[in-house]
C-alpha positions as CSV (number, residue, x, y, z in Angstrom):
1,X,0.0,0.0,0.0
2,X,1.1,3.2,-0.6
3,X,1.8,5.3,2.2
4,X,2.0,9.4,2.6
5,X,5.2,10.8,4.2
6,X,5.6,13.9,6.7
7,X,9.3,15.3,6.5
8,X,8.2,17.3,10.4
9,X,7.1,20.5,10.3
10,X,3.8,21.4,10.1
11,X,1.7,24.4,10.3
12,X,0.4,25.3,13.8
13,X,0.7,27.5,16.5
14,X,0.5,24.6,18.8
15,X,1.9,20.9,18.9
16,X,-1.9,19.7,19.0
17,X,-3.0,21.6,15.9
18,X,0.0,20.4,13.9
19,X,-0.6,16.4,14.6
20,X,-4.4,16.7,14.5
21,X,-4.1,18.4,10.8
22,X,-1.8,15.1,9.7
23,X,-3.9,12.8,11.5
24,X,-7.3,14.6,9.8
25,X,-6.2,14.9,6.2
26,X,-4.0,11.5,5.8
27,X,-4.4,9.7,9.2
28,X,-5.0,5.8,7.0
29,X,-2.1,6.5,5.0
30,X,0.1,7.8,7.3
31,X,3.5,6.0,7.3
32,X,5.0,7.6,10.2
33,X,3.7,10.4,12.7
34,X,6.2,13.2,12.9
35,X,6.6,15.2,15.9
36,X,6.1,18.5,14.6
37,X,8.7,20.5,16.5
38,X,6.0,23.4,16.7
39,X,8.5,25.8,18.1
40,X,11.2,25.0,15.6
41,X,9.1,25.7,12.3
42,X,12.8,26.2,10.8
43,X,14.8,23.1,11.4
44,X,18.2,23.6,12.8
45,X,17.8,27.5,12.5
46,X,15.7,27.7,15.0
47,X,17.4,25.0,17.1
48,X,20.4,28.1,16.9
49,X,18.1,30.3,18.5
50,X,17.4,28.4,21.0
51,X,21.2,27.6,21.7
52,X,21.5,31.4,21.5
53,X,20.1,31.8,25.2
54,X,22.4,29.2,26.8
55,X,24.4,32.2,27.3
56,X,27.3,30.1,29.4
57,X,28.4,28.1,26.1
58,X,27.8,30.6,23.0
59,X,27.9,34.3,22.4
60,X,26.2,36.2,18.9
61,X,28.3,36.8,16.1
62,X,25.3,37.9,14.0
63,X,21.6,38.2,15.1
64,X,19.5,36.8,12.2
65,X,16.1,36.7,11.4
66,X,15.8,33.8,8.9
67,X,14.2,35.5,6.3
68,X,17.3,33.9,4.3
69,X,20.4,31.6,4.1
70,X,22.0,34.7,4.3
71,X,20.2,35.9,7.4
72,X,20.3,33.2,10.0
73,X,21.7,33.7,13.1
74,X,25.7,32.8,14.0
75,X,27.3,31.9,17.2
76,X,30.6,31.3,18.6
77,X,31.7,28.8,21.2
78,X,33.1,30.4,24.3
79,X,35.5,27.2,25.0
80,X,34.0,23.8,26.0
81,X,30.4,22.4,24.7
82,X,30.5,19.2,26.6
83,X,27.2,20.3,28.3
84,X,25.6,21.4,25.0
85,X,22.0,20.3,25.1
86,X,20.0,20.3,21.5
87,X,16.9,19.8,23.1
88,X,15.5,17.4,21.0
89,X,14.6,14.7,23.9
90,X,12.4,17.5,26.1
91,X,10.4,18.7,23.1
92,X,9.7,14.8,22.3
93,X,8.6,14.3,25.7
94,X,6.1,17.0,25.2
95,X,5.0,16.6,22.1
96,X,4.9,12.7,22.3
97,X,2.3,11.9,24.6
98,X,0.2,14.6,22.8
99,X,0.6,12.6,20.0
100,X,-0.5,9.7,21.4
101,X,-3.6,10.9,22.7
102,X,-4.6,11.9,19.5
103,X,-3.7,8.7,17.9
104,X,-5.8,6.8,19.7
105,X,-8.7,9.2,19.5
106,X,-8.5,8.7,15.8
107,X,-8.6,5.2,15.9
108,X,-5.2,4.5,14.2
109,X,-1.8,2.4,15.0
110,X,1.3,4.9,13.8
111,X,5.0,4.9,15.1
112,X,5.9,8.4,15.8
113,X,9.0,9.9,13.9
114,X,11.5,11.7,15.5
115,X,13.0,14.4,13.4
116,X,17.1,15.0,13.9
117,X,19.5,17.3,12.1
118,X,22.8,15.7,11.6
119,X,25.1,17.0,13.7
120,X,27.4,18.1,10.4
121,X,24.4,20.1,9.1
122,X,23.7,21.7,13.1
123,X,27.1,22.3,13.7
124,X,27.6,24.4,10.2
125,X,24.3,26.4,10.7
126,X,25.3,27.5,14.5
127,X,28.8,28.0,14.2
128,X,30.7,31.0,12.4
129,X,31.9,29.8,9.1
130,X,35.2,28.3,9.2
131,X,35.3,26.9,13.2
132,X,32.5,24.6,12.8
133,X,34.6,21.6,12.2
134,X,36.2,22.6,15.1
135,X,33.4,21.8,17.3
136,X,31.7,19.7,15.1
137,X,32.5,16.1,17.5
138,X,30.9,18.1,20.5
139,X,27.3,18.5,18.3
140,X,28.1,14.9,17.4
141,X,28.0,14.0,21.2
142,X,25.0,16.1,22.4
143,X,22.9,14.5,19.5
144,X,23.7,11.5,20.4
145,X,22.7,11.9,23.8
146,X,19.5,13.3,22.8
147,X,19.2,9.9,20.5
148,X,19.7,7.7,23.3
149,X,17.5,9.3,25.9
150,X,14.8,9.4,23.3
151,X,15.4,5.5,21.8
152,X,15.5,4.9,25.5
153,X,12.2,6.2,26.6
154,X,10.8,4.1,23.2
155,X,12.5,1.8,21.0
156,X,10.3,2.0,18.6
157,X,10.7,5.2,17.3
158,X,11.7,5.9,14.1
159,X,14.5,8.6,13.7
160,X,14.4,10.9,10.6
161,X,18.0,11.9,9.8
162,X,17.7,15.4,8.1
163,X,21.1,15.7,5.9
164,X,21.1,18.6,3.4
165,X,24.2,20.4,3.6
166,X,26.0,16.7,2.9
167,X,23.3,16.8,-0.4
168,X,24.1,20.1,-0.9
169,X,27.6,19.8,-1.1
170,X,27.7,17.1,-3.3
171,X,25.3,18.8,-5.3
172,X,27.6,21.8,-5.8
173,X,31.0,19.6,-6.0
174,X,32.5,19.9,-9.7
175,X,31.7,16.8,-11.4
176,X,34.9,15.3,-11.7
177,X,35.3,15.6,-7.9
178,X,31.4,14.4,-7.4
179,X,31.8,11.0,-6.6
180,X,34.7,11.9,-4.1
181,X,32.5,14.4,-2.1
182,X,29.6,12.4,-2.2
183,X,31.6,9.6,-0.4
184,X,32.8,12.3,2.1
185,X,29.5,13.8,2.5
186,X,27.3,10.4,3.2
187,X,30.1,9.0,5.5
188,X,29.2,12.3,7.7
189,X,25.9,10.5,8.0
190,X,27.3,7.4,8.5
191,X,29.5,7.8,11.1
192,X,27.0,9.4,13.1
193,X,24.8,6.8,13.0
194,X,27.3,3.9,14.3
195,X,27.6,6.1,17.4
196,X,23.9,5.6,18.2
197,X,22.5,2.8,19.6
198,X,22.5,-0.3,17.5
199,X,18.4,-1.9,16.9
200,X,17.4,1.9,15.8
201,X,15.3,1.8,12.7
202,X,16.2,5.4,11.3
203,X,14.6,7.4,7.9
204,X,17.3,9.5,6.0
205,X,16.1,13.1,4.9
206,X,18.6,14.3,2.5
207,X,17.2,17.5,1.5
208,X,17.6,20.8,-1.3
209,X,17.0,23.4,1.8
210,X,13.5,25.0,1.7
211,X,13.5,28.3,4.4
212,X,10.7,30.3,3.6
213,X,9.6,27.8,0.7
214,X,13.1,28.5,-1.1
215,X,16.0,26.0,-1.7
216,X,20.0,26.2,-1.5
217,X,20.5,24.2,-4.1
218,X,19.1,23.0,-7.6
219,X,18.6,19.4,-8.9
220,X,19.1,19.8,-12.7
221,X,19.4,16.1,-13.2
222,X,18.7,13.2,-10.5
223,X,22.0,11.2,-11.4
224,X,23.6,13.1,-8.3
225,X,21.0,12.0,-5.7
226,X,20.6,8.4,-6.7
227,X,24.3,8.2,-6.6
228,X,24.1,9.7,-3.2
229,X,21.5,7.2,-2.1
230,X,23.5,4.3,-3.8
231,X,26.8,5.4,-1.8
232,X,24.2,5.8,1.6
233,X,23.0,2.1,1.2
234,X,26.3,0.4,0.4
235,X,27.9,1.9,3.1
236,X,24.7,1.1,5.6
237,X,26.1,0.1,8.8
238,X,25.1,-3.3,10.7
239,X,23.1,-3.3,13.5
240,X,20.8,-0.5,12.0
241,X,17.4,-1.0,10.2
242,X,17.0,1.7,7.3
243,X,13.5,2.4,7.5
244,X,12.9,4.9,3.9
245,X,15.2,6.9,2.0
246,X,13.5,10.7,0.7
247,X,14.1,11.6,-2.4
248,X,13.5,15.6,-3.0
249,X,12.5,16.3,-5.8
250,X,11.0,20.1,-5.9
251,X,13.3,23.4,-5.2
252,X,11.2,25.4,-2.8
253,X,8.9,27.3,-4.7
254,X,9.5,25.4,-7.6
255,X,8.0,22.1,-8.3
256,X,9.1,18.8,-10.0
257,X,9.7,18.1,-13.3
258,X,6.6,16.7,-14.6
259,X,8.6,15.1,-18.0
260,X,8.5,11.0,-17.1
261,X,11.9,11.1,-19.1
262,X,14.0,13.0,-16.5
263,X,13.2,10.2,-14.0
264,X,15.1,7.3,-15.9
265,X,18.1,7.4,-13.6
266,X,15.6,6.1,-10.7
267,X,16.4,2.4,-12.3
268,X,19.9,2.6,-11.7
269,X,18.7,3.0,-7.3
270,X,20.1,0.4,-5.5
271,X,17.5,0.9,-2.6
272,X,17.8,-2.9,-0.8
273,X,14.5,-4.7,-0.7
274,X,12.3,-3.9,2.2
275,X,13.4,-0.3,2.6
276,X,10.6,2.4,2.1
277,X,11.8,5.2,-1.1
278,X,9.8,8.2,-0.6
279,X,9.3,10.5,-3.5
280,X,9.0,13.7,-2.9
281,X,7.0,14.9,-5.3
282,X,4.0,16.6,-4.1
283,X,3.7,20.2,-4.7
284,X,0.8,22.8,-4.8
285,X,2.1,23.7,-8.1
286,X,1.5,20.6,-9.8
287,X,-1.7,18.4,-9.5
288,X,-2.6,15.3,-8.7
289,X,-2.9,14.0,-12.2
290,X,0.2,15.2,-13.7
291,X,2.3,12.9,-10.5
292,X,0.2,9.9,-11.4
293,X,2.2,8.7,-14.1
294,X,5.6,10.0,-12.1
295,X,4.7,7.8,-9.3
296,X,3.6,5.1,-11.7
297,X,7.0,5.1,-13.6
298,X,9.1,5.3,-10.2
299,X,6.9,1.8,-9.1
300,X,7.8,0.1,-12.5
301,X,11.3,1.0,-12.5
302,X,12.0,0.5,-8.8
303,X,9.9,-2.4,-8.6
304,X,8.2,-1.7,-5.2
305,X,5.4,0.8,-4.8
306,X,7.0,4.6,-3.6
307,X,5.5,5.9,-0.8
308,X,4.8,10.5,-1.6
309,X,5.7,13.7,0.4
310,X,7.0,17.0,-0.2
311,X,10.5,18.0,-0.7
312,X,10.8,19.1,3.0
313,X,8.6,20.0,6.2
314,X,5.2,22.0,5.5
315,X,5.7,24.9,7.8
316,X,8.1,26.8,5.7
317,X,6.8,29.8,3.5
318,X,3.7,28.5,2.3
319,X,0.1,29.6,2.4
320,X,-2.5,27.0,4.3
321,X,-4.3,26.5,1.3
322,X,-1.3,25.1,-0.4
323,X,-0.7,23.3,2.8
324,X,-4.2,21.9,2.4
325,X,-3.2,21.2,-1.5
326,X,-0.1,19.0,-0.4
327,X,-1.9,17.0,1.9
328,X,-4.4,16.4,-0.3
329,X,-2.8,15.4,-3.2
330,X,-0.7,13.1,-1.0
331,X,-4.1,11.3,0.0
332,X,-5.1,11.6,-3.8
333,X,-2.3,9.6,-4.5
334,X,-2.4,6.7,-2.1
335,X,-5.7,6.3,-2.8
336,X,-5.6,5.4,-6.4
């Protein structure tokens, strides 16, 4: 069956409103239920704020107001992060047992999904350019304690690894150097993940950037990103269950290509059997009948049936009406 896919964030001014808008538009087709992070409507940008007010570990290079990539907030370490907490496991907490109530009021069985920027991606967003490697192990370390506490409290959660400046770089590399900084970039990935605990069943959320609806990168072809997913699964450590693999497929603003021939590089995917692909394909600019034979040719040539999302979370830049459209044509979709 085909199932619809949440990246996280989702419209609403409280964590109630968000989960009772997935649960009411695509509650039977849900694959996962995302905790919505309703306070961090801008990923790891607003996980900077936040980090901004612990005072005792960071200091403001540059105030931001996220109206860009150009306009986010910047910190600098004032010596030692080995109390640096992300906050991922409180808002969890919180926002968990909401969802649960509201799962059972609807009548349905879904695992919640735990949304986590890599701590390559958090660590480049917080710190001033050029010292983020320098503290990158200590964001390593303090989202891997939120991991544990959280896998601890419930094992069956699934984890949603959000990686898009590893995407992006690659994306951006020269193409003789590609397949070099694609290995570099997914290893970032992977070398975080062996530090969690082992029996995780984790999603991986490579992404194109969408603040305020836009992207940081393009995707003129796909041959990048299904290399990028090829290099992800061989190099899938043991001991971990890859639950999906996201495929983004719009820029922002800017939806997918609707011509079926741009999509013949999805047969060279070397997705393993039993892992979930995710295309993420829906967009309020395109309908619901113009994806149908998309979604149709990525079933042939990936022999499985795809699950459909959007490129990235639904809180970002656009209107509720195309929130409503999303959602929508995602239902359309698995329906049939």
């Amino acid at each position: 069956m085909r199932r619809a896919w949440l990246a996280g964030s989702l419209p609403g001014t409280t964590a109630e409103e968000s989960i009772d808008l997935a649960l009411s538009t695509l509650g039977p087709y849900l694959l996962f239920l995302p905790c919505p992070f309703t306070g961090r409507p801008d990923w790891a940008a607003s996980v900077t704020e936040e980090l901004a007010k612990q005072t005792d570990l960071f200091s403001v290079v540059r105030q931001g107001g996220n109206t860009g990539y150009d306009d986010l907030t910047v910190l600098a370490p004032k010596g030692d992060l080995s109390n640096l907490d992300l906050g991922y496991y409180d808002i969890y907490r919180a926002e968990s047992e909401i969802a649960q109530r509201l799962v059972k009021s609807y009548g349905v069985a879904l695992t919640t999904q735990v949304g986590i920027a890599s701590p390559f991606d958090q660590s480049m967003i917080t710190v001033h350019p050029g010292r983020h490697l320098r503290y990158y192990k200590s964001f390593i370390r303090a989202t891997v304690r939120d991991v544990m506490k959280i896998y601890t409290h419930d094992e069956s959660v699934v984890f949603s690894i959000e990686a898009p400046y590893e995407l992006i770089g690659a994306l951006k590399s020269p193409g003789m150097a590609r397949s070099l900084v694609i290995r570099k970039m997914v290893a970032h990935v992977v070398d975080f993940i062996k530090q969690c605990p082992q029996g995780m069943r984790i999603g991986i959320h490579p992404c194109l950037g969408d603040l305020n609806h836009k992207s940081k990168a393009n995707l003129p072809q796909l041959a990048p990103l299904v290399d990028w997913v090829n290099e992800l699964c061989d190099t899938w450590p043991r001991g971990y269950t890859l639950a999906y693999v996201h495929l983004p497929l719009c820029e922002g603003a800017r939806p997918p290509v609707i011509d079926p021939g741009w999509y013949t590089d999805l047969k060279r995917l070397r997705v393993p059997e039993g892992v979930r692909v995710v295309l993420g394909c829906c967009h309020e600019r395109v309908t619901t009948n113009q994806l149908r034979p998309i979604v149709g040719l990525a079933d042939s040539l990936l022999r499985r049936t795809v699950d459909v999302g959007a490129s990235c979370g639904l809180a970002r830049g656009r209107s509720m009406d195309d929130v409503y459209t999303v959602l929508h044509q995602q239902a359309e979709l698995c329906h049939g």
